[in-house]
C-alpha distance (Angstrom), angle and dihedral (degrees) to the residues before:
residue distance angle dihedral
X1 . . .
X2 4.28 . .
X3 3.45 110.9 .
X4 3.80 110.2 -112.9
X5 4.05 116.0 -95.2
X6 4.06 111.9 -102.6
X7 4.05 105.3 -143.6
X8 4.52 107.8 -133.3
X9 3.86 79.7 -111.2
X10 3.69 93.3 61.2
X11 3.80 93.9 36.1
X12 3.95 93.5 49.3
X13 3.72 77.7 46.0
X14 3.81 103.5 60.8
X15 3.87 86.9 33.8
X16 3.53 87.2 65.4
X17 3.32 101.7 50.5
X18 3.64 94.8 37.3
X19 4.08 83.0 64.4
X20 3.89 89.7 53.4
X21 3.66 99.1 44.0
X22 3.79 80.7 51.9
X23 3.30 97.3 48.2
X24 4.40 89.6 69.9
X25 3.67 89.3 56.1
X26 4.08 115.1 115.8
X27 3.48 93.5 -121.7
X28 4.14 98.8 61.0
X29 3.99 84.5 45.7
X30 3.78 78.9 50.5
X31 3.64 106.0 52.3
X32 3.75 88.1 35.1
X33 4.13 99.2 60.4
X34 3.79 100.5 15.1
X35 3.87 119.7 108.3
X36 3.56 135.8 139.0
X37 3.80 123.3 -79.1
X38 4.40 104.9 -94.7
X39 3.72 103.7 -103.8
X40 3.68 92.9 33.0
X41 4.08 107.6 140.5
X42 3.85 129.1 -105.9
X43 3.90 90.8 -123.8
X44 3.29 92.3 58.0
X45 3.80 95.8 43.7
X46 3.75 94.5 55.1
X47 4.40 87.9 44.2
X48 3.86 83.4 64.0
X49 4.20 94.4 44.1
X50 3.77 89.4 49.4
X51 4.20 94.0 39.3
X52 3.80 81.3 56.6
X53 3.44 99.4 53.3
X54 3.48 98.7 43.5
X55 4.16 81.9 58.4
X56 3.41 84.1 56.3
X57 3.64 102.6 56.6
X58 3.89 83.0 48.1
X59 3.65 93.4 52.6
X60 3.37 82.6 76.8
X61 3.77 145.1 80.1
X62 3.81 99.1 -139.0
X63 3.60 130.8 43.9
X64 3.89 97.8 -89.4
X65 4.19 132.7 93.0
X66 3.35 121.3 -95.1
X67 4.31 114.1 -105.5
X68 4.39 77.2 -120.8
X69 3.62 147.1 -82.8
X70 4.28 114.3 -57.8
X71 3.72 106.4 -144.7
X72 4.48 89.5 -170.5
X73 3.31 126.0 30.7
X74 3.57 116.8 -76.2
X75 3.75 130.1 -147.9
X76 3.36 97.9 -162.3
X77 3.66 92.8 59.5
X78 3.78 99.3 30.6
X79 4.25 90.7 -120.3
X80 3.04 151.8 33.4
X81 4.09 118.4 -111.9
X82 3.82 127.1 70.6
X83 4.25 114.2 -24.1
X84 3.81 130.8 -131.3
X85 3.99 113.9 -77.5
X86 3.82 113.6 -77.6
X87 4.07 114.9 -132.3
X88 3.64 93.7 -154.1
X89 3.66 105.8 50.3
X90 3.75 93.0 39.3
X91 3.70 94.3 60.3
X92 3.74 87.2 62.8
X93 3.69 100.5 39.6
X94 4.46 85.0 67.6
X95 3.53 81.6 73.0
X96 4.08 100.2 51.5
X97 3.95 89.7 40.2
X98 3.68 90.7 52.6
X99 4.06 93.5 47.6
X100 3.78 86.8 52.2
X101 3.61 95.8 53.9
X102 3.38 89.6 52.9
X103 3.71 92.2 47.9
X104 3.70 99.0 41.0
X105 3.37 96.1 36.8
X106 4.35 88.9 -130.0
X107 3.97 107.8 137.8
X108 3.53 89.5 -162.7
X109 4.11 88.7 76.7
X110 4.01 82.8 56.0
X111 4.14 92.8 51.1
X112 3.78 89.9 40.4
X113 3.85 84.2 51.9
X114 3.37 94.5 49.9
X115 4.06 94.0 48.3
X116 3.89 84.2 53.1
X117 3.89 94.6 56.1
X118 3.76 92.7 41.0
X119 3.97 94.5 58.5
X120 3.76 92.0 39.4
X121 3.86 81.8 64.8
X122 3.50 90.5 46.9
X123 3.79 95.4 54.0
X124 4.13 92.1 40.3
X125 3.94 103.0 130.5
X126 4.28 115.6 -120.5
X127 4.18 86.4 -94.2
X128 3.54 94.3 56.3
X129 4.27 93.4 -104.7
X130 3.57 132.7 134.6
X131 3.83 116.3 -121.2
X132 3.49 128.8 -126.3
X133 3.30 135.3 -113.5
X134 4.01 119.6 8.6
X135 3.52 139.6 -51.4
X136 4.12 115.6 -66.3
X137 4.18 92.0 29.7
X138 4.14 124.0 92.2
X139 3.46 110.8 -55.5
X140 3.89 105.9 -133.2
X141 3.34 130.8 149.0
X142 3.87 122.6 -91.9
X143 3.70 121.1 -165.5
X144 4.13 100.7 -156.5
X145 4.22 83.9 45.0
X146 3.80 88.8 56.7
X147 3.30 90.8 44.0
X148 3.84 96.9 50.4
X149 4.18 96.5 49.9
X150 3.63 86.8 58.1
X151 3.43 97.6 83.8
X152 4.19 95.3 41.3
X153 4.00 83.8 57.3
X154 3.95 100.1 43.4
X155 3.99 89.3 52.0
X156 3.86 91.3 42.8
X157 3.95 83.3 54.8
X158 3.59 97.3 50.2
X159 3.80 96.6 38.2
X160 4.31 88.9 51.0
X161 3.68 98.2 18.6
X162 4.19 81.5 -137.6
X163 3.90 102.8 157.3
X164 4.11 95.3 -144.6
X165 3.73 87.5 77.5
X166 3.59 99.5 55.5
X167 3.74 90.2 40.7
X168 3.89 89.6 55.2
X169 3.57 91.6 41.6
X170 3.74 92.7 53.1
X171 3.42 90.7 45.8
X172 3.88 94.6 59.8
X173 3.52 90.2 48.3
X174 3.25 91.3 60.2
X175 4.03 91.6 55.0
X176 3.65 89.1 53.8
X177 3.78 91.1 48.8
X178 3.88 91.6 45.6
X179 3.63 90.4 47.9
X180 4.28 103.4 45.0
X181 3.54 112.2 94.8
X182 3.73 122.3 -139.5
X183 3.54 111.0 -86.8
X184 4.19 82.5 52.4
X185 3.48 95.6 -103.4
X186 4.05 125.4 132.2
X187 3.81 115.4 -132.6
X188 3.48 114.2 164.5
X189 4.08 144.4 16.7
X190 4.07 73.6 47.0
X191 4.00 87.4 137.7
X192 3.47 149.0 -69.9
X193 3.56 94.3 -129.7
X194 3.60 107.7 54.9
X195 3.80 137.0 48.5
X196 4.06 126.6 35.0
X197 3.90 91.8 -130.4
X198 3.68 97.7 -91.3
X199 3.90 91.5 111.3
X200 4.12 123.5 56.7
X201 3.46 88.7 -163.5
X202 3.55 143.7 18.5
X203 3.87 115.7 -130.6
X204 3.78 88.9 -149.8
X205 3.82 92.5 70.4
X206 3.69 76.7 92.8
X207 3.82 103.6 86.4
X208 4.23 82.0 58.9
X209 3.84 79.0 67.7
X210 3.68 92.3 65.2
X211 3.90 86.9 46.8
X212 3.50 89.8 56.6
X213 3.83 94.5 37.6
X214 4.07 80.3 59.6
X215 3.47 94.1 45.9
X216 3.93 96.6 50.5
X217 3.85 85.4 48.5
X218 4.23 90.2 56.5
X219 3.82 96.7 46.3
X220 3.91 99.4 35.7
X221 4.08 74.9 -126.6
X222 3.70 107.7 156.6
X223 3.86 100.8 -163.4
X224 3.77 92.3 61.2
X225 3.76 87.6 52.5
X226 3.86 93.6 39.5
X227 4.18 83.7 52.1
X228 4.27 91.5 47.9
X229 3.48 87.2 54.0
X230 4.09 97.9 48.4
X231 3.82 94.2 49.1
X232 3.84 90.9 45.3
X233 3.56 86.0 57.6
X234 3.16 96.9 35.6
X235 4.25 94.4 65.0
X236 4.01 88.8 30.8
X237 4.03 85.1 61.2
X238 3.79 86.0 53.5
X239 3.36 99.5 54.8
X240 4.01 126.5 118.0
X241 3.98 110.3 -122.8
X242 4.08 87.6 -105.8
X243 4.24 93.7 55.0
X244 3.70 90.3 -96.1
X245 4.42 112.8 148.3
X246 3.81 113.9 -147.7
X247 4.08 103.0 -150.2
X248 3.57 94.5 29.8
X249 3.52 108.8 137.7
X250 3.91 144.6 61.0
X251 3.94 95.3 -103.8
X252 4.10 105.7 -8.1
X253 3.27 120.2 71.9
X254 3.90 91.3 -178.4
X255 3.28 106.5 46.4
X256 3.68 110.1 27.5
X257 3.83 129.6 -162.5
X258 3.71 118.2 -94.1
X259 3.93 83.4 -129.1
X260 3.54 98.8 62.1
X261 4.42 93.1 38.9
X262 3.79 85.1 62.0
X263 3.94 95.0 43.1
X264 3.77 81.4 52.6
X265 3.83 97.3 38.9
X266 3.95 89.0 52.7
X267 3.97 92.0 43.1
X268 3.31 90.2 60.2
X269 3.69 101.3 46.5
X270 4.24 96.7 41.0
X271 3.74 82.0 53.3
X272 3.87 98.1 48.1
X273 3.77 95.3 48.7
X274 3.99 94.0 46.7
X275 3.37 93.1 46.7
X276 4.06 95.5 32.6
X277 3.76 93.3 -129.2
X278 3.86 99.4 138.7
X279 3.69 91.5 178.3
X280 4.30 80.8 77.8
X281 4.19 85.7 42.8
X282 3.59 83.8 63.0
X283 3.75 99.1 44.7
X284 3.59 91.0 60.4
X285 3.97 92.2 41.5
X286 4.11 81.5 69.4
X287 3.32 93.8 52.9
X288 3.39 100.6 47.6
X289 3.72 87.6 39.6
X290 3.35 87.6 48.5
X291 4.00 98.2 52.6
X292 3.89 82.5 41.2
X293 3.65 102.2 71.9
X294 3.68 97.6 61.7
X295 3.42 94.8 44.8
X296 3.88 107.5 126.8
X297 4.00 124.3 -132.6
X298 3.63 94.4 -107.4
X299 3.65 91.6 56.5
X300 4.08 96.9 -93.6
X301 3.35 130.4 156.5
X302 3.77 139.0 171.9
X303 3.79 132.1 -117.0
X304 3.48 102.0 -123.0
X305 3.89 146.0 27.3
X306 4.23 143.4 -151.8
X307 3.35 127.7 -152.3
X308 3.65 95.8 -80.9
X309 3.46 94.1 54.5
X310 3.97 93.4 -106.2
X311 3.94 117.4 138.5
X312 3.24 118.4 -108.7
X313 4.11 101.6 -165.7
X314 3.89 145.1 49.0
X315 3.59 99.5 -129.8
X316 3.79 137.8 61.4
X317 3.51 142.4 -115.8
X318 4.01 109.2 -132.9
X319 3.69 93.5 -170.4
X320 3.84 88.4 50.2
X321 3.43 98.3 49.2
X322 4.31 90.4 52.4
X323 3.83 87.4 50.2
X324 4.01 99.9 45.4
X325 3.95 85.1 44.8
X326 3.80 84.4 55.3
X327 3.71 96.9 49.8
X328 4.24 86.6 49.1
X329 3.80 89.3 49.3
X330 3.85 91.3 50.2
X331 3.94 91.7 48.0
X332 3.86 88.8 50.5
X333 4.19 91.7 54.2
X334 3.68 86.9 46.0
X335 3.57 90.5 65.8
X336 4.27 91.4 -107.9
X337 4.03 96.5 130.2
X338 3.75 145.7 -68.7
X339 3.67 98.3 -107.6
X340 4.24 80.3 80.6
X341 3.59 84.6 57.7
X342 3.66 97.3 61.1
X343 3.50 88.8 31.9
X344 3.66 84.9 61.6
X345 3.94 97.2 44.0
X346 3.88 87.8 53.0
X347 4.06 95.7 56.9
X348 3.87 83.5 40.6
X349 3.91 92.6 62.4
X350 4.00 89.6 35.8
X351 3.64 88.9 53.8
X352 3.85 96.5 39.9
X353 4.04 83.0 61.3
X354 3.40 99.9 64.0
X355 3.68 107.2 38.8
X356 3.97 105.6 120.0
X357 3.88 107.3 -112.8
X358 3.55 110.3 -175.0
X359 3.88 111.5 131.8
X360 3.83 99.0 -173.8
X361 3.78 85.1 62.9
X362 3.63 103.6 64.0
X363 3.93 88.5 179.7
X364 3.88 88.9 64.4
X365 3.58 107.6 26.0
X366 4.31 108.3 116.4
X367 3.65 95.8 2.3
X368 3.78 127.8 129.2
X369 3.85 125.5 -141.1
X370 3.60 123.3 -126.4
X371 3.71 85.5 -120.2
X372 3.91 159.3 18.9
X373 2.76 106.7 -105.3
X374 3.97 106.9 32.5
X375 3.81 86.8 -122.6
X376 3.83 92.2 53.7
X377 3.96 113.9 133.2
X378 3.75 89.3 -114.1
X379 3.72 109.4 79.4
X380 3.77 91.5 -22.8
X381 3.51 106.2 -151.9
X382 3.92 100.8 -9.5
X383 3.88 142.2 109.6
X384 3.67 103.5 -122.1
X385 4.01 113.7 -154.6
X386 4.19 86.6 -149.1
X387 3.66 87.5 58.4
X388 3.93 94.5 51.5
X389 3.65 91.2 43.9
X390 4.07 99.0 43.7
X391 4.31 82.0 50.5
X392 3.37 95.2 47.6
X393 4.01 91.2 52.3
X394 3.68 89.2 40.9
X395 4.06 86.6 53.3
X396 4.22 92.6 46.4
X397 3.74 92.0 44.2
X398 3.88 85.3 48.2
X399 3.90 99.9 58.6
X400 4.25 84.5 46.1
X401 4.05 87.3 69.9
X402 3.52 143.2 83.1
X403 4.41 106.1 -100.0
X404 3.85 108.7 -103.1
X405 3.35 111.5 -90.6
X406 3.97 103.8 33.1
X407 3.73 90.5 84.9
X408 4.14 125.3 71.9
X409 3.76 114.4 -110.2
């Protein structure tokens, strides 16, 4: 027998109070109130981020990390709960498991790691692309996706020396390569799951230069680094005299996500200082400059940005603010400046005040929101694994750095 139709009235309906009914659950009250004790340390801190993300990659059937932990029901994913594993964001989680190990001294990070690479292979489409979105949708291919799995499987290789990651990492470079047109620029197979067609491009693209800066660098390949340095140009020839990237965003080109400025800030940067073009360096200096000067005492920053580098909303982007702090604590080891440093320490304490600390709620416990507040258009009311993993490098590259203040402005 059919199942009876469901008018969008009823759905939006049900969805509704689906949200509400959610809402009473322990676990909103406990990513809504719990936070870590004041004085608690930043080891400990980063333990929980990287416990939780390791029960996110178990949360699953397959290998990969879960896309993050739904607090309300959500449509999109038909539940609430933990999601299906996320191609994209796992490929650059290898990378933070692998520093851990190292840093914790844990070899499980390393197998874990290892088990990430290995089913990234596995899901690699035919052309050598990542897809986008997660597991169970449309598998298409995504350019930024590729570009971001690249780095999980060139530090799998070098960590196990196992040839199938370089071969699938080689072969996704070459997708990117095939697919870059020849001013540098990206214009199609971007995604099906971003953008509204106002944009050609995305400016972001740019961090898969610094993927395929690394990649050059590992096979002594020269079109791969020939191809890093055209899209880096490419986005630093689009840039506004004050930093500012037009096309920047997933879905607003005017006012684009502080998520996706730092993904671009840091693309341009990694790819300037493997390529030693400082003329990218600086492009991502004005973004990150640019970002900087309306960061707030407390460490605060907003979600999005115009053209004049003026915030545009009331809430904030936790993933974005662990990225752009990343970007500051590059400049500062690169010899641009300790005002980055303290600009770094301040998003460090921000950030450090809103991870959810509740350890009788395993599902919770270390994770980062997509936003401040919970009901924040970024990640409303979810865990996102890219926000535990982007705090948990901002925490490691932290501890490598000279304490604010013991270094001149």
């Amino acid at each position: 027998m059919p199942l009876p139709r469901i008018s969008e009235k009823a759905r939006a309906a049900t969805n509704v109070a689906l949200r509400y009914a959610s809402m009473l659950r322990p676990e909103y009250r406990a990513a809504k109130t719990g936070r870590a004790p004041e004085g608690t340390p930043a080891e400990r801190q980063l333990a929980a981020a990287m416990s939780w993300l390791c029960r996110a990659q178990d949360a699953t059937p397959d290998g990969g990390v879960s896309r993050g932990f739904a607090l309300l029901h959500k449509p999109y994913f038909g539940g609430r709960g933990w999601q299906p594993s996320y191609p994209e964001t796992t490929g650059y989680i290898i990378p933070t498991f692998y520093d851990y190990a190292q840093r914790s001294g844990d070899s499980s990070f390393t197998e874990r790691a290892a088990r990430m690479a290995a089913w990234e292979s596995e899901c690699q489409l035919p052309n050598g692309a990542v897809q986008g979105g997660v597991i169970g949708q449309a598998r298409s291919p995504a350019v930024f996706n590729t570009g971001q799995v690249i780095f999980g499987w060139l530090r799998a290789h070098r960590e196990t020396g196992e040839a199938s990651f370089l071969d699938s990492a080689v072969r996704a470079g070459g997708f990117l390569v095939g697919r870059m047109a020849r001013d540098g620029g990206w214009y199609a197979e971007l995604s099906d799951y971003a953008g509204d067609g106002r944009m050609r491009y995305y400016a972001y693209n740019v961090r898969c230069a610094w993927a395929l800066a690394e990649l050059g660098k590992a096979t002594s390949n020269r079109s791969f680094v020939e191809a890093a340095a055209r899209a880096g140009t490419f986005a630093r020839e689009r840039q506004l005299e004050n930093g500012w990237l037009p096309s920047n965003c997933l879905f607003d080109p005017e006012r684009p996500l502080l998520h996706t400025i730092a993904y671009s800030a840091r693309g341009l940067i990694e790819t300037g200082a493997a390529l030693d073009m400082p003329e990218l360096i600086e492009g991502g200096r004005q973004i990150a400059d640019g970002v900087l000067s309306s960061q707030r005492d407390d460490g605060y920053l907003a979600s999005r940005f115009d053209r004049a580098w003026r915030s545009t909303e009331d809430y904030s982007c936790l993933t974005g603010v662990a990225q752009i702090a990343l970007c500051w604590g590059r400049l500062f080891q690169i010899g641009d400046g300790a005002h980055y440093r303290m600009a770094l320490a301040r998003a460090s304490s921000y950030l450090r005040g809103h991870q959810v600390f509740a350890p009788a709620n395993p599902s919770l416990h270390g994770g980062i929101p997509g936003s401040s507040p919970l009901y924040g258009r970024y990640g409303a009311y979810e865990l996102l694994n890219w926000a535990a993993k982007f705090f948990a490098d901002m925490l490691m590259l932290e501890a490598t750095l000279a304490p604010p203040g013991s270094v001149e402005a």
